[in-house]
Structures are given as structure tokens and as C-alpha cells.
N, C-alpha and C positions, 0 to 999 in steps of 0.2 A: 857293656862298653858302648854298644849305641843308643844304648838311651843317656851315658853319659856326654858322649858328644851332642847329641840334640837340647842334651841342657844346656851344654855349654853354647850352643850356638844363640839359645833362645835369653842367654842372660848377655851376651856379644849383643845382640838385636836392641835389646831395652837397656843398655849402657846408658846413662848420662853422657857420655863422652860424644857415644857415636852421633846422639842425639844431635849436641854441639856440631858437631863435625858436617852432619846432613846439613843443618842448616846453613853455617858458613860457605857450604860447597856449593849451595844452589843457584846463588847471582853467577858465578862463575858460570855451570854447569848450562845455565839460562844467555851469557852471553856469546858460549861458545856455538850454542846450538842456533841462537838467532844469524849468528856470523858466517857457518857454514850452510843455514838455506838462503840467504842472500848468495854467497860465494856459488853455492850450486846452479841456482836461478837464474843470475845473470847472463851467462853463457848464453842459456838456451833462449833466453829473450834477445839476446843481441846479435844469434849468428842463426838462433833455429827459424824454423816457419813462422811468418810474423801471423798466419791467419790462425795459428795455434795459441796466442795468447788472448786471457780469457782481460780484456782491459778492466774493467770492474773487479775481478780477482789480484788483480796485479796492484791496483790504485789503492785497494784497501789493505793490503799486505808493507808495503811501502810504506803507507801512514802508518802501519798497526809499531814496525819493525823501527822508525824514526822515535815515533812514542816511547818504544823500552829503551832506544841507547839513551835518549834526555835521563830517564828517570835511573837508569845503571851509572851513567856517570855522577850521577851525586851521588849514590851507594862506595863505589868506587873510589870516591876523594880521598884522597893520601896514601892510592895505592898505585903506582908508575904504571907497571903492564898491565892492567887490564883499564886504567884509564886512556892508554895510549891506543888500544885496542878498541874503544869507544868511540874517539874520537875518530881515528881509521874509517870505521863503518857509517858514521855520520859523514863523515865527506865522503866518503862513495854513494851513501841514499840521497845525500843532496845533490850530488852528478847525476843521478840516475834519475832522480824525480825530476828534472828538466826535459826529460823524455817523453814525463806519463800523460801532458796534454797533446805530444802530436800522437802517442798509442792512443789517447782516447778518441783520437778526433776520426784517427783512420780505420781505428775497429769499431766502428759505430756500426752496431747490425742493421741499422736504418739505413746503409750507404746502397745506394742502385747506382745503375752504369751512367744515369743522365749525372749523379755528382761526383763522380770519377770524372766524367766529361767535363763538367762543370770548373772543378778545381785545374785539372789538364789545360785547359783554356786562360784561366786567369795566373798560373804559374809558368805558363808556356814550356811546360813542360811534359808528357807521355807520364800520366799514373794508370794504373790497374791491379786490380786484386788482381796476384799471383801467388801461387805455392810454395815459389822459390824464391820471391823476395822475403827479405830478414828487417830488423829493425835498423842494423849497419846500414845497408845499403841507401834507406831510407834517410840514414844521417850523413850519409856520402853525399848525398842528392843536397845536402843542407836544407832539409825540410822543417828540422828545428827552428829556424832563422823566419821561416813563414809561415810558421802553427798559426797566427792571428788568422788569416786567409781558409785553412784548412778548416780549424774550431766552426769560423762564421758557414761555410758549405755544412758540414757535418750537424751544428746546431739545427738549423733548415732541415737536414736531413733527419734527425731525432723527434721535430714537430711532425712532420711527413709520416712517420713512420709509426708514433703513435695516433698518427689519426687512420693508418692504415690497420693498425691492430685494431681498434675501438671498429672498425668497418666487420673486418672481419671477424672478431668475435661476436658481434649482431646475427652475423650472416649462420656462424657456427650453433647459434643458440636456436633460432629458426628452422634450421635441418631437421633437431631433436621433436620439436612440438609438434604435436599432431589435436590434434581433432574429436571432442570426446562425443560420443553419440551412445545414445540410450534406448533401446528400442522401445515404442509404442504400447498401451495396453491389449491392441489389437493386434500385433505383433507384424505388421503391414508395410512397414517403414520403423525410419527411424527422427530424433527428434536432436539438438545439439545441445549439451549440457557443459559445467561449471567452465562459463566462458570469462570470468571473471581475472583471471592468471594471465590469460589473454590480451584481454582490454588494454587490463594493465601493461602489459610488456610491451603491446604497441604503443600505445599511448607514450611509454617510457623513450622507445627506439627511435618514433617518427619526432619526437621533440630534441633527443640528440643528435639525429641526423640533418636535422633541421640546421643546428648550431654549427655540426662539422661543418655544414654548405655554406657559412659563413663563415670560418677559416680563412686567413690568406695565404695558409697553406696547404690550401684541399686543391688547387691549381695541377697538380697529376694525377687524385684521385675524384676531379670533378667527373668526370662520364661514371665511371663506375658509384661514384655518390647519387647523383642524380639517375640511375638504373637502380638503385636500391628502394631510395627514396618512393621513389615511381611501383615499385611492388609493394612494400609496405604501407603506403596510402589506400591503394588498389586492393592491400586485403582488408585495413582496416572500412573500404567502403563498405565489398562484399560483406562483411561481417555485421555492419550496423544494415544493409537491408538484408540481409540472413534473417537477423533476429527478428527485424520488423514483420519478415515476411511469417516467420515460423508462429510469433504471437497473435497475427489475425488468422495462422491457418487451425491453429490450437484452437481456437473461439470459436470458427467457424466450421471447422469440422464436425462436431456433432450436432451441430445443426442442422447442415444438410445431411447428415448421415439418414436425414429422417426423411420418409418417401412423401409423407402429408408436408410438409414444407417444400423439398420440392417439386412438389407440385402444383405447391399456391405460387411459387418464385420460380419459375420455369429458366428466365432470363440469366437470374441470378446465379441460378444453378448450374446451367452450362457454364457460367464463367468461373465458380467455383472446382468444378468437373477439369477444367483445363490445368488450373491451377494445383491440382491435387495431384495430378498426373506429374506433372514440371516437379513438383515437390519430391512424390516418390523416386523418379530416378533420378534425382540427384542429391538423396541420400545415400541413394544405392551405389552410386557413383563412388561417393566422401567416406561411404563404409568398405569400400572395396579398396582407397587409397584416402587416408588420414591422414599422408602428411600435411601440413599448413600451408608450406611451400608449394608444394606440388598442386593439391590440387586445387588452391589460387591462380594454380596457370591454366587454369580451365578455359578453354574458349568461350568467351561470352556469357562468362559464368553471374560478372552484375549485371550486364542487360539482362537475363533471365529472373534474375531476384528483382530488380526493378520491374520490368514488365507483370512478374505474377505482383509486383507490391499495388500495382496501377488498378490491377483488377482486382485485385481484394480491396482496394479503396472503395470501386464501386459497388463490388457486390455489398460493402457497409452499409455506402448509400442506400440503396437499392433495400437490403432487413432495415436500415430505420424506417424509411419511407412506408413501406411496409407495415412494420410496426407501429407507428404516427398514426396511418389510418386505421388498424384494429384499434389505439387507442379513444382515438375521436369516435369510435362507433359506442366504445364501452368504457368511457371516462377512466372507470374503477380501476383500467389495466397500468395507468400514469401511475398506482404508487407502488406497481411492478418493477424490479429489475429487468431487464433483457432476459437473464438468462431463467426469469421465471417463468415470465411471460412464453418464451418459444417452447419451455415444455408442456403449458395450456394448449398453445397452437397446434403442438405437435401429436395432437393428443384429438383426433377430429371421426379417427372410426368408433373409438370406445368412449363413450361421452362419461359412462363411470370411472374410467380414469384422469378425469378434472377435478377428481373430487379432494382431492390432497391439497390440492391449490384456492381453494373455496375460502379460506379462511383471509387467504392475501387479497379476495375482493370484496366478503361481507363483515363487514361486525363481528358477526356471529354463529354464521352456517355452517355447519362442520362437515356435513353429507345431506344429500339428496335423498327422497326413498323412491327409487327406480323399481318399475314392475318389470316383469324381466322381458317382457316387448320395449321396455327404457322409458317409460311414461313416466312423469315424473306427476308424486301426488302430493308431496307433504317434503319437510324439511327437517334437521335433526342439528341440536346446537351439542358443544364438547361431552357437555353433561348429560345429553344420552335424552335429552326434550323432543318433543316431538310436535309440529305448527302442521294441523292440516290446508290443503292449500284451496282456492275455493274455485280452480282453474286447472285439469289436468295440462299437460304438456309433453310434446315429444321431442328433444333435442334434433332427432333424428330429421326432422323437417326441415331444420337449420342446414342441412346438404354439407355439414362438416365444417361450418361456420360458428366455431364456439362462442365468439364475442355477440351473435346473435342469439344466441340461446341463453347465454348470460344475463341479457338486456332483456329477456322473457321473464327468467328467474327474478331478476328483482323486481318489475314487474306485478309478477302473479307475489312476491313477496308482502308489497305491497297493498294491494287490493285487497289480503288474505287477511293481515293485519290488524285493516279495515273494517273488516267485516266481524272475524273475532273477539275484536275491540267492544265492538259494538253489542254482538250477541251476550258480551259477558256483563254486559252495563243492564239489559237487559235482564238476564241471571239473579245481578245483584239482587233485585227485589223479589225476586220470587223462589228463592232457594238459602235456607239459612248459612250465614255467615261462616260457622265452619267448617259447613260442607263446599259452600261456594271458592272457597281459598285452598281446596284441592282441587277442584275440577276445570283450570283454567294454566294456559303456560303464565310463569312467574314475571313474566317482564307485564302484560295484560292485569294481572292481580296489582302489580305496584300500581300502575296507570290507572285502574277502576279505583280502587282506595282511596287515591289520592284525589280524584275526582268526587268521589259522595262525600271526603274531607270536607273538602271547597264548599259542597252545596250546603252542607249540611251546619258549614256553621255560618254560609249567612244566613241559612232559613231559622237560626238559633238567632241570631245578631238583629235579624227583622221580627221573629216574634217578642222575644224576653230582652234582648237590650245585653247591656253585661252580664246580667244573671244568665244568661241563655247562654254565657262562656264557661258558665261556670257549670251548668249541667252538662252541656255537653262533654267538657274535662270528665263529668261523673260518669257519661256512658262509655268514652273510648277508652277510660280506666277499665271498667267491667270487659269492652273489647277484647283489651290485652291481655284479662286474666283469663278468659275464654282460650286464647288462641295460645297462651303459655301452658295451660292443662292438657292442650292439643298437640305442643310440640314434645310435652312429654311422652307422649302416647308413641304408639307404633306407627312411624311415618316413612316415608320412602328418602334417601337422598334428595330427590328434587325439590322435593314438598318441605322438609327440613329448609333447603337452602333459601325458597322462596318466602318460607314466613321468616325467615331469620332477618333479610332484608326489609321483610314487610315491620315486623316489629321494631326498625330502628325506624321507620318513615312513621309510622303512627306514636309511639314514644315523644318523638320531638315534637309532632301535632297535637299533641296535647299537651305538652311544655306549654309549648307557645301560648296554647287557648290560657291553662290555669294558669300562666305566672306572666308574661310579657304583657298579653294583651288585656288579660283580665286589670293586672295591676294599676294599668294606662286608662282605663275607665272604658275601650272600646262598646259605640253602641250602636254604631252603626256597620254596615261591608263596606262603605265610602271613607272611613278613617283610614290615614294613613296607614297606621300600623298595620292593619289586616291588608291594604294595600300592596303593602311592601314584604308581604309571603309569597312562595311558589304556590302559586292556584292554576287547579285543571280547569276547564271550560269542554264543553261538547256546543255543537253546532246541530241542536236537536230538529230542526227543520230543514235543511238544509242537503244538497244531495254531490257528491256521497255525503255520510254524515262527517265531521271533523272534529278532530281534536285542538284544543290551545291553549296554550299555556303562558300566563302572567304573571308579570309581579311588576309591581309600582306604575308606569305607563307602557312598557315594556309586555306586546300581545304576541309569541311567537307561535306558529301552525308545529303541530305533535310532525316529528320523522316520521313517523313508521318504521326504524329501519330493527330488525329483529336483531335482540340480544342478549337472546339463549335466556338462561337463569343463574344470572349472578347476584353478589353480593352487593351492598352503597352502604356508604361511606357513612360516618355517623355527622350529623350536621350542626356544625356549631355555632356560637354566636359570628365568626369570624369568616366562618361558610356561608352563612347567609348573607355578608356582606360583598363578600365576592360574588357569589349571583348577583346581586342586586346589580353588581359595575357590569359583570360580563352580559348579562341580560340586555342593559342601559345600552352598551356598546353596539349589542347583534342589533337594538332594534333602530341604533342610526346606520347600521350596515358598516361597522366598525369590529374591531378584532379588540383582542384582550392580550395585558401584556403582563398576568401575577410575575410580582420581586418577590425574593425571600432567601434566608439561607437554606441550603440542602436539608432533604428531609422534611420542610416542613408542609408538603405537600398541593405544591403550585397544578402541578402537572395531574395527578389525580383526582381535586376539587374540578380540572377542565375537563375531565373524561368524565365526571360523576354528575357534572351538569349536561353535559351531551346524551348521558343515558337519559336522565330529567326528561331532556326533548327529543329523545330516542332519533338520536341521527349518528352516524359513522363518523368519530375521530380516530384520525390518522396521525399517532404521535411519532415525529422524527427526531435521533440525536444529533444533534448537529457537532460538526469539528472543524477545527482549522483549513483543513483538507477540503471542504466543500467551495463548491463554483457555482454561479449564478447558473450555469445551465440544468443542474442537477437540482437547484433549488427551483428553477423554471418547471421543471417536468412537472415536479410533486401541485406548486399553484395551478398547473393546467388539472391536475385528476381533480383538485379539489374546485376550481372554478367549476370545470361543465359536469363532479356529477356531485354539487352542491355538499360537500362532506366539509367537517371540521378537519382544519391541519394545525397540529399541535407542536409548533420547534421548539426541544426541549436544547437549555444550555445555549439559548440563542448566541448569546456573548460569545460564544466561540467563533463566530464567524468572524473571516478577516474585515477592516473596514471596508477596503477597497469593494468588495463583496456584497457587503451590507449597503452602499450607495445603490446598486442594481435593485438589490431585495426591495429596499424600498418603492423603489420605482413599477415594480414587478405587482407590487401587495396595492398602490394607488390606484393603476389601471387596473385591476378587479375592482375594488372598492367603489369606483366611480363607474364601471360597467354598473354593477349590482344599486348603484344611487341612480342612473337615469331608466333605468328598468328593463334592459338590454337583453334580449334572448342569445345575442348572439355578439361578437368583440373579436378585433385583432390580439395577439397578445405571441409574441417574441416570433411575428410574421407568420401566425397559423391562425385560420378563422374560427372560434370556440366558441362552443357554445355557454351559457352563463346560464346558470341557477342562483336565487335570491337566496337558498338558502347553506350557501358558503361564506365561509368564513374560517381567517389567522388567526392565528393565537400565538404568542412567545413564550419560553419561560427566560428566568435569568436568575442568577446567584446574585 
């Protein structure tokens, strides 16, 4: 039986009828429910607490409920009672909505006692938010009749009110942020981190507080504007010298952290000492209270960040100065960074711990051979070479002065060179050839070769004329088959590396001989052609004796500067013609500027002719990013200690930039044209070597 009634309910439910029925019912259903919350609502708006209505609530209700009677009376048409009942309710919401601009004007939450006052005054009459006034009473008063008056206060007061919100949600945002700090790798303090959220939201605040202050209704909350204002500036100072101060104390903290520093900067280091102090406790301070707020109310918290910023300015001054003069003692330290240079400096009881940094001031030195009294006897290039030196030395004499003993080092580098040079030219003739091409450092072997090259084939060129090029071709053929049987054989790393390079230099010297010059009918050393080759020279009489190096009118003096045992380059027709310019250029005291697209080897042919005259180039990449003072430094190392500087990707530098560089690269040029030991240059007195020289690259 009950499951026969639940049928029958559930085929009652899905009736087509009922169906019909629900929907017919529901406009009705819809206008009686809208008629009795109106009917209910009334009442209480009209006779209850007027501070209890919500005006926004009531405004949008009123429209929502006007809305349905329009659209039910035309559902309604041609049916008497419930159009009459439409129309009923619409002239009651259009009575009532006459109301909703003095509820809106007088529930305005923006409303303070000055526009109660306000209005009181200009209606001459006593208002006050009360409890127990109602919206009646309100219409007793005939306040409908003066809504215009009311709105215009109220309006005023709704501008007011949202600029008092936008104040104090600033203010509420502010309370939450704190302060992020990270402690130290020395675990000693602390350091300020991702201030960036920060930045920004000041940056955000003091620019809309900014706007509020120009309001012509910020007039009640000017004092409390301009007290906001007044903090928020006030942090965002603190904050940009926070930062400044924290990035020169980061730099320079482990600087002086170091006792050999100071030591040498006494002055400097008390002021750094002071600063470090100020520093720790007032992190200690910011780690103990983080809020932003709070402890921005620090007393004298930017005088303190400015004061240590003053002295950490000086103590700058004070390591460049510093630094300036290690340079000028030891040129080579100019194409040092700062932060390379002070760990050389810092580095003054154990002179073998320089030795890492060796490579950022020669060519080629990779380590020193220290006896264990620290005498230094000999030198050692990447490749594990070995230069005896013809001058022992103790850094230790140097009293902790490493730029002195550096200035020894190259030096006795030099002299050693020299001498070696010389004793293997010597060698040459008296020790057969493929004994003599082991027993000598690889950079010396290339420089002797290419020297009994030179003589050998003008003493061919003066005896036999052409033909004399063309035996000759026949013996340095034989050479190379010698020294190819030899590199087959059991050879070390070095000795590999240095015939390797040696047989790309002899290969092309005998090109040259059997096909350029032979073909050309040379029959003399005074013809161009052989002119216009790289030829060695010695200065056989002469004391010390010297090396130099030619081609076409072009006499440059041999570097000396040591460089290890590498590889060179193979030499083309198109390489020998860039010597020829870059040669032409050094010997008017003039720089070189190879074009070319990427890769095809500007930059390389410049460092392969610097080996050529065994001098230090210093190649730089240049970027957008660089500044005449940085490009200043690098012209001072290479001015006073005569080394090639190679800007590669020159084009990158901005114009504005390049007008200084220019200027920069003349006064050298013209130092080194009237014969100058010594030149002003960007207001420091330098000294000047003849054998410096620029070079550019470009795409």
C-alpha cells in the first residue's frame, strides 16, 4: 500500500498539468512575495532606528523591486487583480523612493560631527545622529524639501571619507611589513634582504599620498596627511642610505677584515672600525624589532646611516688612493680589478700566496720556484716550463711590500730572458739541431729559429742570388723532415708543443722562400719582397745584447716578456698583411684597428703578433656598460708599463664614451710621439713607455 501511494505521489509530481499549474502560479507567487517584503520593510524604515538602515541595501532593493512590478504588469495585462495590485506597489516604491536620496545623504558612513554641524548651521536647524530618531521624524522635520543642501554636505563628506580610508589602509598595510634580514656568513650580524616589495610600496604610497595632499578635500585630514607623509619619506630616506651604507660596508668588510691591510691603511681602518660597530648594533637593534614602522622611529636612525655613509665615502677615497699608488709603483696592477688587487695586498706575510694571482700580472708566469728560505730562482709557465732566473731574489726584503717585489720579478724576468736568449743563439751553432730544439724554453726556440731564418737567407740572397732561395727552400725542407721524425719519437708534452708551433713558423719560411719570393726573381735582402717579411735581428755588439724585429721600414726592439710554451697561429697570406699595417702603425706610434666579421680572427692575429715581439697583451671585451673611467684605468696600466691593450667588440661602446676614449688614446699617442718618460693623463702624473700601444677590434 505504501509503495502504492508513493507511486501515486511521484506520477501527481510529473503531471503535465501540475506542471502547467507551477508555472502559471509563479508570476503571482512572485508578486505577492515581492508586495509583502516591501509591506514588511516599510514599517521598519519609517518608524524603526533610522541608524539601522543599511542605505546601499535599501537603494538597491527599491530599484531591484520597481524593476519586477514594470516587467509583471505587462505579464499581467488583461488580468484586473493583480494588475491593480502592480500598480498599488508601484505607487507606493515611487512614494518611497523620494525618501532614498535624503536616507542616502544622511547614512552616509563618511558623516563626522563637523557635517552634522555643518548641515545644522545651513538648515538652521539642530541635526544629530540619534538612536531614536526614525526616518518619520526626519520627514516631520521636512527634510525631504532640503535633500539638495543635505546631498551637497554628505557628497563633501563621501570625498573626505574616502580619502580617509585610502590614509588609513596605507597606514594598516605598514603595521604588517617588517624588515627581512639574513644573517651573515660569519654569523656576526645581520645583512637586509629582498627589499624590493618595499621600494615598491613606498614608492606606491608616498606618490598617492602625495596626490591625496592635493585634495580640496584633504582640508580635515591635512595634519594627519602631512604626519604620514612626513614618516613615509623619512623611511623611504632611511632605506636608500641603509642600502648605500650596507653595499659599501659588504665591499669593504673583507677588506679590512684583513690585519696586512690594516695595517698599511691605519686611518682608514679606524674609520671603518667605527662604522662596523654602528653597523652591528643596529642590526641587532632591527633583529630584535622588525617592524618597518617602528623601528623607522628610531632616534637618529638617518643621521646614523648617513654619518657611517660619509665615512665609508672616505674610507673609498682613502683604498683608491691607496690603491692609485700601488698602481703607479707596478703599472701591471691597472689591469687589476679592486677586488683582485687587495687580495695580492693582502697577501704580504706569505709571498707564495701571490702566486694565484701571477697570471693577472704576466703573460705568462704561473708560479715562482721558492726555496723554502722564499728565494726565488726560476719561474714556471701553465704548462709546467721551467725559466731559470739569472738573479736570485728574496721577496722578503720587500718588508711586505708586494708591488715591490713584483717590480723585482719582472725585472729579473727580463734580464733572465736576456740572457737565455742569447746563450741559446750561441747553442744554436755548436749543438745539433735536434738536440738543440729540446734543450731550450719553447718561446726562445721560436725567437732563435726565426733569427738564423733571417740570416740565413740573406747570407743565401748575398751569395747565390735567387738560386740561393731556392737551396735554401731545399735545406729547411730536409729541417722539417728531421724535426717531423723527432716529433714522432718519444717526446715530453713541452717539447711536443714547442716543435709544433716551431713547425708551423718554419713551414711558412720556406713557402715564402720556394714560391713568393723565389717566383718574384728576389736577389737581393734589399728587395722589397724579403723586406716586407717578419725578420729577427740581434744587436751582436752591442751591450746588453738586443733583439729586433722588422718588416718593410718598421724596426721594433724584442719584449722580453715570457710566454710559457704555446701554440701560433698559422700564417697566411692575409696575416702577413695585417703585420705589415699593425707593424707600419707601432712604428709611427700608432694603434691598429682589424674590421672583419666574427670569427675570422681580428683579435687573435693581435695577440699572435704581440707573441712575434714577445710583449703582454691585455685583451679587453668591451660593453655598452663601460665608462671612460674604467676605460681610463686599463690606458694607464698599458701606458706606464708599455703592454699592448687589445678592445675587443670595440663598437660596443656608447658614443658619448668613445668621444673621451678618443681623447684618452691621443694623449698617449702624443706622449709616446715627443719621447715623454713621464705625462699628465686623467690628472695623475704617469709614467710612459714607448713600447705601448691600442688596438680595437670591431664587427
Amino acid at each position: 500500500m505504501l509503495r502504492s501511494l508513493v507511486g501515486s505521489e511521484m506520477c501527481i509530481r510529473d503531471s503535465p498539468q501540475i506542471e502547467e499549474l507551477r508555472v502559471t502560479f509563479a508570476p503571482f507567487a512572485k508578486l505577492w512575495r515581492t508586495a509583502g517584503m516591501f509591506n514588511e520593510q516599510q514599517p521598519q524604515w519609517m518608524d524603526g532606528s533610522f541608524q539601522d538602515i543599511d542605505p546601499e541595501k535599501l537603494e538597491n532593493e527599491i530599484g531591484d523591486w520597481t524593476i519586477q512590478m514594470n516587467k509583471m504588469k505587462k505579464q499581467f495585462k488583461g488580468l484586473e487583480a493583480p494588475t491593480n495590485v502592480c500598480l498599488t506597489m508601484q505607487a507606493k516604491l515611487q512614494e518611497f523612493n523620494q525618501y532614498v536620496p535624503l536616507i542616502v545623504a544622511l547614512r552616509n558612513p563618511g558623516l563626522r560631527e563637523r557635517h552634522w554641524m555643518q548641515m545644522s548651521a545651513r538648515l538652521d536647524t539642530t541635526l544629530q545622529p540619534d538612536p531614536m530618531h526614525s526616518l518619520r521624524k526626519f520627514l516631520d522635520m521636512e527634510l525631504d524639501t532640503k535633500v539638495d543642501v543635505l546631498a551637497e554636505v554628505s557628497e563633501t563628506a563621501t570625498k573626505e571619507y574616502s580619502l580617509e580610508r585610502a590614509l588609513e589602509s596605507q597606514i594598516a598595510e605598514w603595521k604588517v611589513m617588517v624588515y627581512n634580514l639574513l644573517p651573515t656568513k660569519e654569523g656576526d650580524t645581520f645583512i637586509l634582504s629582498g627589499v624590493d616589495e618595499l621600494q615598491q610600496l613606498l614608492d606606491d604610497h608616498i606618490m598617492k599620498t602625495q596626490t591625496m595632499k592635493g585634495s580640496p578635500y584633504i582640508k580635515p585630514l591635512e595634519v594627519r596627511c602631512l604626519d604620514w607623509e612626513k614618516k613615509i619619506v623619512l623611511m623611504q630616506d632611511i632605506l636608500d642610505a641603509w642600502l648605500k651604507c650596507q653595499a659599501s660596508w659588504m665591499y669593504l668588510s673583507p677588506i679590512f677584515g684583513s690585519e696586512d691591510i690594516m695595517r698599511q691603511m691605519p686611518k682608514e681602518g679606524k674609520l671603518f672600525r667605527e662604522v662596523d660597530n654602528v653597523w652591528k648594533s643596529t642590526m641587532d637593534l632591527c633583529h630584535k624589532n622588525s617592524s618597518c614602522l617602528q623601528f623607522t622611529s628610531t632616534e637618529n636612525l638617518l643621521d646614523s646611516f648617513q654619518s657611517a655613509n660619509r665615512k665609508l665615502e672616505d674610507v673609498q677615497a682613502g683604498l683608491n688612493a691607496y690603491l692609485e699608488t700601488k698602481r703607479l709603483f707596478f703599472p701591471r696592477f691597472f689591469f687589476l680589478a679592486n677586488e683582485e688587487l687587495l687580495e695580492i695586498l693582502s697577501e704580504t706575510k706569505d709571498p707564495t700566496r701571490v702566486q694565484p694571482h701571477l697570471r693577472k700580472c704576466f703573460e705568462a708566469i704561473d708560479k715562482l720556484d721558492f726555496a723554502p728560505n722564499l728565494e726565488v730562482s726560476g719561474m714556471f709557465s701553465a704548462e709546467k716550463e721551467r725559466v731559470n732566473f739569472i738573479e736570485k731574489y728574496n721577496p722578503q726584503d720587500a718588508k711586505g711590500n708586494v708591488e715591490v717585489w713584483l717590480v723585482k720579478t719582472e725585472e729579473v724576468m727580463v734580464a733572465s730572458l736576456k740572457q737565455v736568449l742569447w746563450d741559446s743563439v750561441v747553442a744554436h751553432t755548436e749543438t745539433p739541431r735536434t738536440q738543440w730544439v729540446l734543450d731550450w724554453p719553447g718561446q726562445i726556440i721560436l725567437c732563435v729559429d726565426q733569427l738564423y731564418w733571417t740570416r740565413n737567407t740573406e747570407m743565401w740572397l748575398k751569395d747565390k742570388g735567387t738560386e740561393g732561395l731556392k737551396i735554401y727552400a731545399d735545406v729547411l725542407t730536409e729541417e722539417l723532415r728531421e724535426i717531423v721524425l723527432l716529433v714522432r719519437g718519444n717526446l715530453s708534452k713541452n717539447n711536443r708543443t714547442t716543435l709544433g708551433a716551431m713547425v708551423t713558423l718554419d713551414v711558412h719560411g720556406r713557402d715564402v722562400l720556394a714560391g713568393e719570393l723565389y717566383k718574384e726573381g728576389v736577389s737581393n735582402p734589399n728587395d722589397f719582397s724579403w723586406l716586407a717579411q717578419l725578420r729577427y735581428y740581434t744587436d751582436d755588439e752591442g751591450e746588453p745584447r738586443l733583439m729586433n724585429v722588422k718588416m718593410v721600414n718598421a724596426n721594433l726592439p724584442y719584449g722580453y716578456e715570457y710566454l710559457g710554451n704555446s701554440f701560433r697561429l698559422v700564417v697566411t697570406p692575409l696575416t702577413d698583411r695585417c703585420y705589415r699595417t699593425l707593424m707600419g702603425a707601432l712604428m709611427l706610434n700608432l694603434g691598429g684597428a682589424p674590421e672583419g666579421p666574427a670569427g675570422t680572427g681580428k683579435t687573435e692575429t693581435t695577440k699572435d703578433l704581440a707573441k712575434a715581439l714577445s710583449k703582454q697583451c691585455v685583451v679587453f671585451n668591451c660593453s655598452d656598460g663601460l665608462d671612460y673611467l674604467a676605460m681610463a684605468k686599463f690606458f694607464k696600466g698599458a701606458a706606464a708599463s708599455g703592454a699592448w691593450a687589445c678592445f675587443d667588440e670595440f663598437n660596443r661602446i656608447n658614443l658619448e664614451v668613445l668621444s673621451v676614449v678618443a681623447e684618452q688614446i691621443s694623449t698617449i699617442q702624443q706622449a709616446i710621439i715627443e719621447g715623454k718618460t713621464e705625462f699628465m693623463f686623467e690628472g695623475t702624473l704617469l709614467r710612459c713607455k714607448d713600447s705601448a700601444a691600442v688596438f680595437i677590434t670591431m664587427n
